[in-house]
C-alpha positions in Angstrom: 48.6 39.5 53.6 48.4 42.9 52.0 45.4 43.6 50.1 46.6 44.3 46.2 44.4 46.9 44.6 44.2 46.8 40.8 44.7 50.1 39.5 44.6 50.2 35.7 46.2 52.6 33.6 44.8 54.4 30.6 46.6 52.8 28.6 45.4 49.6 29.9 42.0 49.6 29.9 41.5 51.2 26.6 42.0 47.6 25.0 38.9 46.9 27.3 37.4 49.4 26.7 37.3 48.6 22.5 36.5 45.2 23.7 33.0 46.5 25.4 32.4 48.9 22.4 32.7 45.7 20.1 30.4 43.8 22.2 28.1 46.8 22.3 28.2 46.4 18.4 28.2 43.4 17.5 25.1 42.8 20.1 22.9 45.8 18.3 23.5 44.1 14.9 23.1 40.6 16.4 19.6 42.3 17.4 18.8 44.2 14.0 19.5 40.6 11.9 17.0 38.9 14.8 14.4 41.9 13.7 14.8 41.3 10.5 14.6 37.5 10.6 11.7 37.5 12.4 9.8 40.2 9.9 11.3 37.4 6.9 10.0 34.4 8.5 6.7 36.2 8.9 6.6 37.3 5.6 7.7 33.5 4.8 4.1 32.1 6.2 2.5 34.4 4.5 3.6 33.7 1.2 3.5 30.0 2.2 -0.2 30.5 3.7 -1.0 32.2 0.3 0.7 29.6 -1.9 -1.6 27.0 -0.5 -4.3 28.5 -0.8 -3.4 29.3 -4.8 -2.6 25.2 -4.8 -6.3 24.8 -3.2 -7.8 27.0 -5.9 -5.7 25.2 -8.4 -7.0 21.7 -7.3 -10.5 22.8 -7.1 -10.4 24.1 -10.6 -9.0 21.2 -11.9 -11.5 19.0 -10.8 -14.1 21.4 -12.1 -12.4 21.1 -15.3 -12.4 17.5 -15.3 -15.9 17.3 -14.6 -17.0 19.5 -17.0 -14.5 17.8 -19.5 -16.6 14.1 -19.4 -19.9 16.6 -19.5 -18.4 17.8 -22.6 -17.8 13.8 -23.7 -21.1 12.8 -22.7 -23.2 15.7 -24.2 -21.2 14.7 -27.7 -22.1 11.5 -27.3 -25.5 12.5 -27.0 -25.5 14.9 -30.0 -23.9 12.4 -31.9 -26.9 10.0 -30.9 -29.7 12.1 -31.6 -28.4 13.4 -34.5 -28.6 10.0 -35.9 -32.0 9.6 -34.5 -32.9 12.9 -36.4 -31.9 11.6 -39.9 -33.4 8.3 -39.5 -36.9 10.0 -38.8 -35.9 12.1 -41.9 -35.3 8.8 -43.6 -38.7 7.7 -42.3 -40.8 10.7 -43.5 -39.2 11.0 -46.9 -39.9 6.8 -47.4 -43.8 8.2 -45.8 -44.1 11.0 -48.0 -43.2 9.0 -51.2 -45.5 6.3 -50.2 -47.9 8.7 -49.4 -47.7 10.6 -52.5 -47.9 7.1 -54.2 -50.6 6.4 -52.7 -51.9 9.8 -54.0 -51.1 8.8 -56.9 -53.5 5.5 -56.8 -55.8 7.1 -55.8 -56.6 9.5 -58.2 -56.0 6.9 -61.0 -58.7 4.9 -59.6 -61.0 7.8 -59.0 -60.2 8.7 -62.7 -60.7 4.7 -64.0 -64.6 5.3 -61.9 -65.6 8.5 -63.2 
């Protein structure tokens, strides 16, 4: 058997050729999207690294806000308290001073009834 030898023409090979030059193409933007993805997805878990820890933050002032929110509840209750504890001994020292002064007032009557 004869050995064939493939020989292209020109005119041939140039559909190859544009083939190739495609290839070369499409591979060089297949690699400029994979760049690019990878720069997104690392800008992705930083943004998603950095959201939770704004979540964190969130959380952690929330329960300080609680916490100071039933401070807030119990230091009204307590002012509420001793502000009725205040005008009870009010109460008492007005109902002391007019006895006392009553008193007083006895007093000097019967100093005045033994002079």
């Amino acid at each position: 058997m004869a050995r064939q030898t493939f020989q292209r023409s020109i005119t041939e090979e140039e559909p190859y050729i544009e083939i190739l030059d495609t290839n070369k193409e499409l591979c060089k933007e297949l690699e400029d999207e994979i760049a690019e993805n990878k720069l997104k997805d690392k800008k992705l878990k930083s943004f998603s690294r950095e959201l939770e820890n704004w979540y964190r933050a969130l959380s952690h002032q929330d329960s300080t806000i609680l916490a100071h929110e039933d401070e807030i509840v119990s230091l009204k209750s307590e002012i509420k308290s001793l502000k009725q504890d205040l005008h009870k001994a009010l109460q008492d020292l007005r109902h002391k001073s007019n006895a006392s002064t009553a008193q007083d007032i006895h007093i000097l009557r019967l100093e005045d009834k033994v002079d």
